[in-house]
C-alpha positions in Angstrom: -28.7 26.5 9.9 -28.1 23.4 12.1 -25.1 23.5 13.9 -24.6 19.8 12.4 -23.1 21.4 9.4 -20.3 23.5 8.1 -21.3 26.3 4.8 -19.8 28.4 2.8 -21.2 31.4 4.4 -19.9 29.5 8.3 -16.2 28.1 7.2 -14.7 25.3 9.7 -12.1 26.9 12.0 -9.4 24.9 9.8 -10.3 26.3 6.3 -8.9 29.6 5.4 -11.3 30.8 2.7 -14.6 29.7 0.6 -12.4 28.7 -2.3 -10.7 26.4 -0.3 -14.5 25.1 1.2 -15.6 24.4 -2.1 -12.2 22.5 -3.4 -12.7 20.2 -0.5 -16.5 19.9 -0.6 -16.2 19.2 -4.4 -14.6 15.9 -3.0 -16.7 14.8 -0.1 -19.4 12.3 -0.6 -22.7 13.8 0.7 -21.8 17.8 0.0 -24.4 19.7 -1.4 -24.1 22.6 -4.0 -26.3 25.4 -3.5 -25.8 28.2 -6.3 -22.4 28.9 -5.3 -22.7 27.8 -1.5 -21.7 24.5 -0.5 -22.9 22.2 2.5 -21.6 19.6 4.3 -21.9 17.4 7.3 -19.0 18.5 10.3 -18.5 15.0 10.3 -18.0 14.5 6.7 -15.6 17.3 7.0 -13.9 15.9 9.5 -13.1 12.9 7.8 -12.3 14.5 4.9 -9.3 16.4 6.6 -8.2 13.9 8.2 -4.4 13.2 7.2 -4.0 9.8 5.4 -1.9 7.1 6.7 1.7 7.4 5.3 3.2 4.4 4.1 6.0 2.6 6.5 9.2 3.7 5.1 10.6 0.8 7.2 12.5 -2.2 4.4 11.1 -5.6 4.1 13.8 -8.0 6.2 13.9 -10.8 4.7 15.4 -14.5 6.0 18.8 -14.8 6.2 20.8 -16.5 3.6 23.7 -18.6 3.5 27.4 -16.9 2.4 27.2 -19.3 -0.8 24.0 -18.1 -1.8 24.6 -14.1 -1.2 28.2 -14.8 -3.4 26.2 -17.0 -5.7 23.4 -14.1 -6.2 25.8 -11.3 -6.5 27.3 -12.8 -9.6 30.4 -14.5 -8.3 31.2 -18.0 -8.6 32.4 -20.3 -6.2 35.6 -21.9 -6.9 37.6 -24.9 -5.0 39.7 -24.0 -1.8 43.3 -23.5 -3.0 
């Protein structure tokens, strides 16, 4: 076995069981089945693990508007000073 590569009978430090192995493996590009061993590149793993990018959670600003045009927006009319 090539030290290149993680199996289902020499689990990554990260995975807790073979089940889990295979569930990932399943989705890597490149994993080979074996009868009921799986194979797959450290690298491929490593990847695979890796925690996606969240989203920003920060709002859109957008360019500041007039007073008329918020009021106008909102629903309200404008009406002659009194």
């Amino acid at each position: 076995m090539s030290a290149e590569v993680w199996a289902s009978h020499h689990l990554p430090p990260d995975c807790p069981s073979r089940r889990t192995f295979a569930d990932v493996c399943r989705k890597i590009p490149g994993a080979v089945r074996l009868g009921k061993a799986w194979i797959v590149e450290r690298e491929a793993w490593t990847e695979a693990r890796r925690p996606k990018p969240r989203l920003s959670s920060v709002p859109t600003v957008r360019a500041p508007r007039s007073i008329d045009e918020e009021i106008r927006d909102a629903g309200f009319r404008l009406t002659g000073s009194t």
